[in-house]
N, CA, C and O atoms as a GROMACS GRO file, in nm:
protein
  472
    1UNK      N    1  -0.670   3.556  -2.126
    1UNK     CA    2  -0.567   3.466  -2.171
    1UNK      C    3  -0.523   3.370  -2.059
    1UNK      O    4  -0.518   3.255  -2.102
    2UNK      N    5  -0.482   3.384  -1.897
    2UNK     CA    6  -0.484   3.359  -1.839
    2UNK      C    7  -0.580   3.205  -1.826
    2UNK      O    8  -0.533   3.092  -1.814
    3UNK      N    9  -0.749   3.254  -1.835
    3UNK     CA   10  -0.810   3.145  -1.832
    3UNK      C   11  -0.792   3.015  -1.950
    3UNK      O   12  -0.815   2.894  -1.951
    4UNK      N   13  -0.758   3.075  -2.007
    4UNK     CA   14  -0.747   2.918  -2.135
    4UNK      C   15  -0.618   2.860  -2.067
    4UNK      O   16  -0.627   2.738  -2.049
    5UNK      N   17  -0.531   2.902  -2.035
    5UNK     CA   18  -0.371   2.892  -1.990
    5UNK      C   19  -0.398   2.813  -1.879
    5UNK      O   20  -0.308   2.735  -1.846
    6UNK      N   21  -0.499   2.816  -1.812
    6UNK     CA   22  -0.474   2.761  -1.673
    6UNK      C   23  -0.540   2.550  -1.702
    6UNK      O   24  -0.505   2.455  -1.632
    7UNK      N   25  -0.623   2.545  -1.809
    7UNK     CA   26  -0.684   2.395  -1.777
    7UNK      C   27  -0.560   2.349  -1.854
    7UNK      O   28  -0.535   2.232  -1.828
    8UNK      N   29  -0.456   2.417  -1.963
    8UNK     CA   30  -0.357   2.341  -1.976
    8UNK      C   31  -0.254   2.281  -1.899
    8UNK      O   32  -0.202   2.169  -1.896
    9UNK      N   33  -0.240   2.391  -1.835
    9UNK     CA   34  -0.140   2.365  -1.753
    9UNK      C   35  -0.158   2.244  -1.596
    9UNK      O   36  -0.073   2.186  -1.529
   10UNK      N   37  -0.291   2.248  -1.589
   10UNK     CA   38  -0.359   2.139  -1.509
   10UNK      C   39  -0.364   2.019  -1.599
   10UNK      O   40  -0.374   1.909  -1.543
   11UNK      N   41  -0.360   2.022  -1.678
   11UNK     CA   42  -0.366   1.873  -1.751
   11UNK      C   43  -0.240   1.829  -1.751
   11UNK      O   44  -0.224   1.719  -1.698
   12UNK      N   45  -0.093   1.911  -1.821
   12UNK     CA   46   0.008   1.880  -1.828
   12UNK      C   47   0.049   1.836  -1.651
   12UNK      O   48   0.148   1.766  -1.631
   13UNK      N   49  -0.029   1.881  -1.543
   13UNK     CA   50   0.046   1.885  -1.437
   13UNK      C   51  -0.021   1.692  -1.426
   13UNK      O   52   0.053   1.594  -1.438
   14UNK      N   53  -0.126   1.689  -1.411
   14UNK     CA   54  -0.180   1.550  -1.437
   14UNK      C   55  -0.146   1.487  -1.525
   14UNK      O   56  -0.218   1.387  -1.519
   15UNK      N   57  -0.098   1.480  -1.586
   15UNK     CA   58  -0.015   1.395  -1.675
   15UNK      C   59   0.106   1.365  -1.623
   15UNK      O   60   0.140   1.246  -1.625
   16UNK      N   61   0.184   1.452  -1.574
   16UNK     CA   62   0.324   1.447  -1.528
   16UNK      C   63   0.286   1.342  -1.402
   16UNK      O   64   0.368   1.258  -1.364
   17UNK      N   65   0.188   1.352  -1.357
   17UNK     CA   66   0.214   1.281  -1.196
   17UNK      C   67   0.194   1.154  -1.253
   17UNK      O   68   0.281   1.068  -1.243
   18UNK      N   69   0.018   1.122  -1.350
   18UNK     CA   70   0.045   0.969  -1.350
   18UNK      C   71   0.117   0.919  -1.420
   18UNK      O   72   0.106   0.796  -1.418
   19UNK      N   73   0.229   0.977  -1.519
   19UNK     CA   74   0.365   0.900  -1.510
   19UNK      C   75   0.449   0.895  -1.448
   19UNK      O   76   0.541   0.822  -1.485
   20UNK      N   77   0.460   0.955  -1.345
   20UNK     CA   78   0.525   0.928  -1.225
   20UNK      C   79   0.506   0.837  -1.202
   20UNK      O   80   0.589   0.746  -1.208
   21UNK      N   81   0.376   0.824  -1.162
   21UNK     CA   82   0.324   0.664  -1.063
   21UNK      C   83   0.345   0.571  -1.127
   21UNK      O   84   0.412   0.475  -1.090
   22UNK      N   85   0.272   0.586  -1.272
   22UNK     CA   86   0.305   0.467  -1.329
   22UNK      C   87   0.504   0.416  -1.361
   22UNK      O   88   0.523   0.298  -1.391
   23UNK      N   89   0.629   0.512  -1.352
   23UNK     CA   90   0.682   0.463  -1.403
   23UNK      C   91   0.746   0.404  -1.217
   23UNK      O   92   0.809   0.304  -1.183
   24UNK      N   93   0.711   0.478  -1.166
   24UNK     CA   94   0.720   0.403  -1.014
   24UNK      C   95   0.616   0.329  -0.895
   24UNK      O   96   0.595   0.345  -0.775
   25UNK      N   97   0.572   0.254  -0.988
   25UNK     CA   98   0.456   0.171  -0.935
   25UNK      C   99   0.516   0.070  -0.854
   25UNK      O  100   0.449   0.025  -0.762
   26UNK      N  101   0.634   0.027  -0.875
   26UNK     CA  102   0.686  -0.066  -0.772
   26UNK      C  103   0.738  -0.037  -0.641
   26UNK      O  104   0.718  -0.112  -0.546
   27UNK      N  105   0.820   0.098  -0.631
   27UNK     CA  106   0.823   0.208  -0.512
   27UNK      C  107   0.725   0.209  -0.429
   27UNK      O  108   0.736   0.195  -0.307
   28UNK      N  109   0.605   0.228  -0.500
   28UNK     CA  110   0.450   0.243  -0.392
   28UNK      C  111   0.420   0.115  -0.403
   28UNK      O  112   0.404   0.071  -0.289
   29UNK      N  113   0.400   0.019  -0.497
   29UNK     CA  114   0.370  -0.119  -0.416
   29UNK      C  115   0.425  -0.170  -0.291
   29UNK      O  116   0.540  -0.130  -0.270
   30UNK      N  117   0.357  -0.275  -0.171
   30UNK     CA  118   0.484  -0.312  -0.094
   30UNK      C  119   0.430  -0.479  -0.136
   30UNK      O  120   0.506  -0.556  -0.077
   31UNK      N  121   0.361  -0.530  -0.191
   31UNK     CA  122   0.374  -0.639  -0.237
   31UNK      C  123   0.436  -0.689  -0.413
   31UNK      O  124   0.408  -0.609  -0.503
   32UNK      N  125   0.492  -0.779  -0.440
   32UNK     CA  126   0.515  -0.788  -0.556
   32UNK      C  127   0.363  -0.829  -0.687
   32UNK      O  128   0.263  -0.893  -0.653
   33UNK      N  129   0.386  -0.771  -0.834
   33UNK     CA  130   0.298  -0.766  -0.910
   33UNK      C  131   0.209  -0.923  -0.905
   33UNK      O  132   0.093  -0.964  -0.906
   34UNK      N  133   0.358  -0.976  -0.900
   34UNK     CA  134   0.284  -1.174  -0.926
   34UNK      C  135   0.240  -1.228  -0.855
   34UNK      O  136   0.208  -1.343  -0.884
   35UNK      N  137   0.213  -1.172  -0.714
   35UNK     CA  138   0.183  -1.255  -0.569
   35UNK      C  139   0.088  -1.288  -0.569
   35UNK      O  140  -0.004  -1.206  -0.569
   36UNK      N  141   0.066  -1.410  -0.568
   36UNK     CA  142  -0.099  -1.446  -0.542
   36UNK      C  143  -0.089  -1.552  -0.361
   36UNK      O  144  -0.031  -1.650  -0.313
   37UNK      N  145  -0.177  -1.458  -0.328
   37UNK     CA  146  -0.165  -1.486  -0.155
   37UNK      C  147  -0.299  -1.606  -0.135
   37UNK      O  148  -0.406  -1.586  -0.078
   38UNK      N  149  -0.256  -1.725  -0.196
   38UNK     CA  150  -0.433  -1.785  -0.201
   38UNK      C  151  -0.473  -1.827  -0.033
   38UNK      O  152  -0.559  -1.912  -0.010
   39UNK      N  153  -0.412  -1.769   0.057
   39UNK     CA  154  -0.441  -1.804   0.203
   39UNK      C  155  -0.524  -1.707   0.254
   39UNK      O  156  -0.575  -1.705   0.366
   40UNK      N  157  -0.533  -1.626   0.166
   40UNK     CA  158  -0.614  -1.491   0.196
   40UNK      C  159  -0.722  -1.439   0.044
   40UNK      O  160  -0.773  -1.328   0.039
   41UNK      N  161  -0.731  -1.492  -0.014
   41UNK     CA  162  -0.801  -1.528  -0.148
   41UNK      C  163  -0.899  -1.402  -0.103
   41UNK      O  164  -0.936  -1.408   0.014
   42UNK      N  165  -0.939  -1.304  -0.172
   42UNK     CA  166  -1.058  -1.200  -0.202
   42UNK      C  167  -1.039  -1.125  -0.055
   42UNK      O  168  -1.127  -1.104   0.029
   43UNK      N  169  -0.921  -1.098  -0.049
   43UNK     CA  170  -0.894  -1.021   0.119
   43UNK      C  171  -0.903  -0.880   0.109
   43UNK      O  172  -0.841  -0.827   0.017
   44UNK      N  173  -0.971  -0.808   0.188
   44UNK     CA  174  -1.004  -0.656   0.193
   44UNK      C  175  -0.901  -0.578   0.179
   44UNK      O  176  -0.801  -0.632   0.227
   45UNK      N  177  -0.873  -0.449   0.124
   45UNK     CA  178  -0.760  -0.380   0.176
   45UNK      C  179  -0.750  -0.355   0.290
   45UNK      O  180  -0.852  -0.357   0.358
   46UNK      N  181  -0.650  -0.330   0.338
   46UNK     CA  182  -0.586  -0.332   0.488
   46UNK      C  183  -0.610  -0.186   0.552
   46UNK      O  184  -0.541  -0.091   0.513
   47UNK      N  185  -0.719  -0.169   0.663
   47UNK     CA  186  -0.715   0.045   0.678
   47UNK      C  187  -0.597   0.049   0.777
   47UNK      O  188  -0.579  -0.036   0.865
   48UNK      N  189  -0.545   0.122   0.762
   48UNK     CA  190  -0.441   0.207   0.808
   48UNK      C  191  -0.467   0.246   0.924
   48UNK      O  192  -0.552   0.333   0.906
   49UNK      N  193  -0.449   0.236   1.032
   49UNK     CA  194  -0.543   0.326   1.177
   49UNK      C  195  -0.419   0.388   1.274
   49UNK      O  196  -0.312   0.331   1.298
   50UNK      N  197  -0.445   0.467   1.302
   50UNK     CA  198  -0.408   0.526   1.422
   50UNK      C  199  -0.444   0.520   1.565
   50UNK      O  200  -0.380   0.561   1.661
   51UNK      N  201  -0.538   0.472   1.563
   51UNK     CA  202  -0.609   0.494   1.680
   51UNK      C  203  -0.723   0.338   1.723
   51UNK      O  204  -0.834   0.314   1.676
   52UNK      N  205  -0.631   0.244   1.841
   52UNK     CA  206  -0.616   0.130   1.847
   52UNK      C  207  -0.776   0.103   1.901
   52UNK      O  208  -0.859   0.193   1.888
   53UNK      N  209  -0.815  -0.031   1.965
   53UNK     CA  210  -0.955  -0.079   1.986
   53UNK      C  211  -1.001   0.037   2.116
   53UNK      O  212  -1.111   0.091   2.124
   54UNK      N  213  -0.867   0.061   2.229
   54UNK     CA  214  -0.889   0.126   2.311
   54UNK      C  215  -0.936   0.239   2.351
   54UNK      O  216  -0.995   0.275   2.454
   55UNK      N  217  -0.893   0.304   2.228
   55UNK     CA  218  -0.928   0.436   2.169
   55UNK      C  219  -0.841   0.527   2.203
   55UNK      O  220  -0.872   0.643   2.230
   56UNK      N  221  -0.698   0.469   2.204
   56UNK     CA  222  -0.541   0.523   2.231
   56UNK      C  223  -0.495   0.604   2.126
   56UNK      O  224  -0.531   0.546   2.023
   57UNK      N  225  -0.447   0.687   2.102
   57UNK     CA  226  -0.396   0.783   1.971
   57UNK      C  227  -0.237   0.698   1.969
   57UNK      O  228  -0.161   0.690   2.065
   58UNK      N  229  -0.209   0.632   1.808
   58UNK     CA  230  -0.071   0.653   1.792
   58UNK      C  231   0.010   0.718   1.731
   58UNK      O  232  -0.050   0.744   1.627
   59UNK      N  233   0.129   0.774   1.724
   59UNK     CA  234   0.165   0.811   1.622
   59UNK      C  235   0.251   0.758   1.478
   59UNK      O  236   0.306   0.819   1.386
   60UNK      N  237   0.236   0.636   1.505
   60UNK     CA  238   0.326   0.556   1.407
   60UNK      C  239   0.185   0.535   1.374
   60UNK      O  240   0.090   0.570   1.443
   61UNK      N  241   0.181   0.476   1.264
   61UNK     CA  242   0.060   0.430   1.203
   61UNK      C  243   0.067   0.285   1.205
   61UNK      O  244   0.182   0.243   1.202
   62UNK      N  245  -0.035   0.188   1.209
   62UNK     CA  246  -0.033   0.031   1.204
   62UNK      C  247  -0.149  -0.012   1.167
   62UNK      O  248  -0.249   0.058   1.159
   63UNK      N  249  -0.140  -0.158   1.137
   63UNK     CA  250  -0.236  -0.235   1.070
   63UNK      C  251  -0.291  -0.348   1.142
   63UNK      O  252  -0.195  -0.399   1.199
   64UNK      N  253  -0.395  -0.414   1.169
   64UNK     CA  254  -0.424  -0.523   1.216
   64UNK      C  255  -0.415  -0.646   1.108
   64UNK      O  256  -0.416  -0.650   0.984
   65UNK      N  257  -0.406  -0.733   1.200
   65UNK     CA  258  -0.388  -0.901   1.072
   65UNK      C  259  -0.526  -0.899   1.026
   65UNK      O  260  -0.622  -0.831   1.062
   66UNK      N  261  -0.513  -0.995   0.931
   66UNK     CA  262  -0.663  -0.993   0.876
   66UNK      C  263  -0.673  -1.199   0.945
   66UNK      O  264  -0.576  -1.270   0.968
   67UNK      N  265  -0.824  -1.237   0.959
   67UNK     CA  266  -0.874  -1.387   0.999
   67UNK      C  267  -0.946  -1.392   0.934
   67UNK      O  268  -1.001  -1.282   0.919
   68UNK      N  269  -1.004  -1.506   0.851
   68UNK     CA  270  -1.096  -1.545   0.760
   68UNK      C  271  -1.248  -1.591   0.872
   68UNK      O  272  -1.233  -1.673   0.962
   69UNK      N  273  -1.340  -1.544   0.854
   69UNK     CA  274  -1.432  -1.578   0.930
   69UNK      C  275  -1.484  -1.690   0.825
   69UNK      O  276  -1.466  -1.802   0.872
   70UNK      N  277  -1.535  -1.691   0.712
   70UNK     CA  278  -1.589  -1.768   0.639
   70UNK      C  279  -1.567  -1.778   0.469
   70UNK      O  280  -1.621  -1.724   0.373
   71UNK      N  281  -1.439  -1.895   0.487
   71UNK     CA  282  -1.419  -1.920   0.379
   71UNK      C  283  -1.541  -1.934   0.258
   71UNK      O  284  -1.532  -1.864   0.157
   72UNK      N  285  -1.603  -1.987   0.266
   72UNK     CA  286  -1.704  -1.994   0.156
   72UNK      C  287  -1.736  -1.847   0.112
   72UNK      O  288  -1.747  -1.860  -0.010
   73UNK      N  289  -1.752  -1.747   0.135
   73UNK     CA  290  -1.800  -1.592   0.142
   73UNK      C  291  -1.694  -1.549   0.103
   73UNK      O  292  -1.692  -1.454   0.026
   74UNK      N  293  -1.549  -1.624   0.159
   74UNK     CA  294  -1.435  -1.462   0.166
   74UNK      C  295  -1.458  -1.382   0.263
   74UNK      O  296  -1.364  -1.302   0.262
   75UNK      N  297  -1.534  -1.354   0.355
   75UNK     CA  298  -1.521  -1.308   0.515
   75UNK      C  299  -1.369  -1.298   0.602
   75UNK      O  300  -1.311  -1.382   0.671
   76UNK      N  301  -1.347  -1.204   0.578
   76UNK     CA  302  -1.261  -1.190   0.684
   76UNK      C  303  -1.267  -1.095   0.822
   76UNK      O  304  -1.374  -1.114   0.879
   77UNK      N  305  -1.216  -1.037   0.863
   77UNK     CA  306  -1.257  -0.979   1.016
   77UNK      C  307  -1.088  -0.946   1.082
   77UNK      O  308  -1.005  -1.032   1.111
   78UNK      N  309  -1.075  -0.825   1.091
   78UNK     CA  310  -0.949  -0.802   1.138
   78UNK      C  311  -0.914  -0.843   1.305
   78UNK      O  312  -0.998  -0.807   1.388
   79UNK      N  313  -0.782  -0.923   1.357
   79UNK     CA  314  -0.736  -0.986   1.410
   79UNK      C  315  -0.676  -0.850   1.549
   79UNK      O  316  -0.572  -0.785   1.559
   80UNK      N  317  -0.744  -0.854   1.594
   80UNK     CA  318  -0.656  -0.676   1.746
   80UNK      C  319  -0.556  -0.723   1.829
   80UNK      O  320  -0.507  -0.666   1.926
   81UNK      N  321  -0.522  -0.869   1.769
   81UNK     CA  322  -0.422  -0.933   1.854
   81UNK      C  323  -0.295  -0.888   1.772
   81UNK      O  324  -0.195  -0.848   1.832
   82UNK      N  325  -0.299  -0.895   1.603
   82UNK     CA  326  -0.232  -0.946   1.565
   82UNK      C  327  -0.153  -0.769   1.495
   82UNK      O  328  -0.196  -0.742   1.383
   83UNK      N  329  -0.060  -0.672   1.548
   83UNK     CA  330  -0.070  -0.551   1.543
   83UNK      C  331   0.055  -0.518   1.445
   83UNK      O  332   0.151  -0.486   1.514
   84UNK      N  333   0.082  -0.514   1.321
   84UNK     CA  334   0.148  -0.472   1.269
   84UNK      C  335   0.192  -0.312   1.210
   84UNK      O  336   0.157  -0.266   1.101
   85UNK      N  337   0.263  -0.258   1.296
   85UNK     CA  338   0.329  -0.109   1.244
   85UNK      C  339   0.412  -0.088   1.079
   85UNK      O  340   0.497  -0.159   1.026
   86UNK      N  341   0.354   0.023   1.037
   86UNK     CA  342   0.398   0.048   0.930
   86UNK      C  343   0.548   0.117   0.935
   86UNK      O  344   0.596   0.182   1.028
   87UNK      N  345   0.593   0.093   0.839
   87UNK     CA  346   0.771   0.193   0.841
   87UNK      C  347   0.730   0.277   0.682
   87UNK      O  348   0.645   0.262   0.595
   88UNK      N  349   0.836   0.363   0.705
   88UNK     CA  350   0.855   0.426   0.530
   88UNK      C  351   0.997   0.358   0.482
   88UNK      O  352   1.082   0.313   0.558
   89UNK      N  353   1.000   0.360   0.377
   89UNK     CA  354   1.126   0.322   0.291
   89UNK      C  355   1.135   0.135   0.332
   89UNK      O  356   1.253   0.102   0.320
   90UNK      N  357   1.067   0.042   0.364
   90UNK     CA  358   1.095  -0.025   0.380
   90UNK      C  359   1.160  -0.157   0.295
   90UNK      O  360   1.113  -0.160   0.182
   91UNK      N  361   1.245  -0.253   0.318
   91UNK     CA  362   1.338  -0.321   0.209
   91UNK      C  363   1.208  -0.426   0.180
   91UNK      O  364   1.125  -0.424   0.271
   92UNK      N  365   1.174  -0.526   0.054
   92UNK     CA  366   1.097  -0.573   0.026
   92UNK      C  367   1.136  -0.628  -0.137
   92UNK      O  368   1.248  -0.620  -0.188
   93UNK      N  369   1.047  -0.670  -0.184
   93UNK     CA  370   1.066  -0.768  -0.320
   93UNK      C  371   1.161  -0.638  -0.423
   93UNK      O  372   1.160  -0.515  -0.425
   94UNK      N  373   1.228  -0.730  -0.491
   94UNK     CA  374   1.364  -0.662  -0.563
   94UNK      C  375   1.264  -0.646  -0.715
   94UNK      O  376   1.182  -0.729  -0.756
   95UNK      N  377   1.304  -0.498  -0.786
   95UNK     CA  378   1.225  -0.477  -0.879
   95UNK      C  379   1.350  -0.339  -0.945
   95UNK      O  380   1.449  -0.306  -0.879
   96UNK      N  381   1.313  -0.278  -1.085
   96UNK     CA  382   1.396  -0.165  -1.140
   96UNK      C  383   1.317  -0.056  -1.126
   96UNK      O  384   1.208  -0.047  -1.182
   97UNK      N  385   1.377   0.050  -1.037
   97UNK     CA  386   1.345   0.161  -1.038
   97UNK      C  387   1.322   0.251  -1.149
   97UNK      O  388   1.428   0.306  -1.177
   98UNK      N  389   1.211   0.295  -1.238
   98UNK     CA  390   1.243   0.372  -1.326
   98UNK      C  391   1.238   0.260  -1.483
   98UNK      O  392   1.260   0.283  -1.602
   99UNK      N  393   1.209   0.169  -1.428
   99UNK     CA  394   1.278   0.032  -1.554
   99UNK      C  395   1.407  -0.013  -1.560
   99UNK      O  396   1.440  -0.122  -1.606
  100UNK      N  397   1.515   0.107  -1.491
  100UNK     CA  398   1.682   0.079  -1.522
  100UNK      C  399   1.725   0.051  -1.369
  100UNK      O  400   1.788  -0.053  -1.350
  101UNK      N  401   1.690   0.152  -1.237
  101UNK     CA  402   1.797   0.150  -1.144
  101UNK      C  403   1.750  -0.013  -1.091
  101UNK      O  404   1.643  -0.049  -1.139
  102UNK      N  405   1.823  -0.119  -0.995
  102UNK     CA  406   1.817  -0.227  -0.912
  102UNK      C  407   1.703  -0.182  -0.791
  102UNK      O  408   1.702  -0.061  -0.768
  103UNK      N  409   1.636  -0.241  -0.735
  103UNK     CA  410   1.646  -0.149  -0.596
  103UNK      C  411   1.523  -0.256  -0.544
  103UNK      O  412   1.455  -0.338  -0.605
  104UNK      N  413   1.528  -0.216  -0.412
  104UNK     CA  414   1.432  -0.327  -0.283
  104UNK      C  415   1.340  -0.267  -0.215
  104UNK      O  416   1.241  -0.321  -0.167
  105UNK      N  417   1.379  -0.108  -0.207
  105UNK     CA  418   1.329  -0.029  -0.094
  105UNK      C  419   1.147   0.040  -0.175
  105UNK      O  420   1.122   0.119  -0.266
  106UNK      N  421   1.070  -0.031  -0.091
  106UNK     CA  422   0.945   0.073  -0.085
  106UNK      C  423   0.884   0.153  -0.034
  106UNK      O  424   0.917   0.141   0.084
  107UNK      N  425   0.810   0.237  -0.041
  107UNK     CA  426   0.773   0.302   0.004
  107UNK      C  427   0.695   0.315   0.179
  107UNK      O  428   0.749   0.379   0.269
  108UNK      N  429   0.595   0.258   0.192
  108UNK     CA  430   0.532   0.184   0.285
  108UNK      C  431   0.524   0.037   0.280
  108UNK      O  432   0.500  -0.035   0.183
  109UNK      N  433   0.548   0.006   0.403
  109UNK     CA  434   0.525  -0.175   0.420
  109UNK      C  435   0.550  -0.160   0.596
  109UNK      O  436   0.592  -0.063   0.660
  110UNK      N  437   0.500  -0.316   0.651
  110UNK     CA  438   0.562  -0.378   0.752
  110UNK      C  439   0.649  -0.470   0.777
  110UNK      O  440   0.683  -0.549   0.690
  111UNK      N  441   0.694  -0.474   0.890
  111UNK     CA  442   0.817  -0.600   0.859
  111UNK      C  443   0.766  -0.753   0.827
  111UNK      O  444   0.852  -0.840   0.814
  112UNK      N  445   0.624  -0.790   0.815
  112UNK     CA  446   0.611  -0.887   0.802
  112UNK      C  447   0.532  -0.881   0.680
  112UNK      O  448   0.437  -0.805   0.658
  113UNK      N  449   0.599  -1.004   0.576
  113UNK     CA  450   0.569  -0.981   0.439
  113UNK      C  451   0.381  -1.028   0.412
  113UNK      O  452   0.367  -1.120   0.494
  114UNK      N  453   0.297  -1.015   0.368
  114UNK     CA  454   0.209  -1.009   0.311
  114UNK      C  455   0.078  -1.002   0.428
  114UNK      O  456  -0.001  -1.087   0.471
  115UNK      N  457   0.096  -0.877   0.452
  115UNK     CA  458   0.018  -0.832   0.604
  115UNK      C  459  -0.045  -0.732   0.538
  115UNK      O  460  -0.167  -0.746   0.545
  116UNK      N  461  -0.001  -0.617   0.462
  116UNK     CA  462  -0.035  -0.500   0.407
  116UNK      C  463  -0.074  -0.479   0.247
  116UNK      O  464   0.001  -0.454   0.153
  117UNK      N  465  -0.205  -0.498   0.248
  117UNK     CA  466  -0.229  -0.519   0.114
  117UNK      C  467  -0.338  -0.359   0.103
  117UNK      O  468  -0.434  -0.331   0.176
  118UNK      N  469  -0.295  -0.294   0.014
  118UNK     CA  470  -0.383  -0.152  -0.052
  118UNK      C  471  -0.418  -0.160  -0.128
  118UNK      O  472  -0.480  -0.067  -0.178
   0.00000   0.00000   0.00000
């Protein structure tokens, strides 16, 4: 009995989460739904690194800028000059929590707006 009991209860548990996400998709976004960034047109997601060109361990986590090597392609090539650190809870585009609460704060972002794209 046990075994039939258990893929339910894994489904209901998967279910519960992606409505979670989905009803807080703006929480985990740190860009807004409508943004279209055409300065960066077909831009890679952004990796997350710890561990800089030097081969330094950090413990904050950060991002490099992204540079277009070749517009025609969409080429870009991440920037080791350009070093943006991640925060948690950070303030950012205004959206409803849930559909009802007000709220600004996301989850992950940097302080500089359209640097961090996932």
């Amino acid at each position: 009995m046990t075994r039939a009991r258990a893929p339910t209860v894994l489904t209901w548990s998967a279910t519960l989460l992606l409505a979670l996400v989905g009803l807080g998709a703006d929480f985990l976004a740190s860009n807004p739904p409508d943004l279209q960034n055409l300065d960066r047109f077909f831009a890679p997601p952004t990796k997350v690194r710890f561990i800089d060109r030097q081969g330094r361990f950090h413990w904050r986590p950060f991002v490099y800028g992204m540079r277009i090597v070749d517009p025609l392609t969409g080429t870009y090539e991440e920037d080791p000059e350009a070093v943006h650190r991640l925060y948690l809870l950070t303030p950012g585009h205004g959206y409803r929590l849930l559909g009802v609460i007000p709220c600004r704060i996301h989850l992950i972002g940097t302080q500089s707006p359209k640097v961090f794209y996932h």
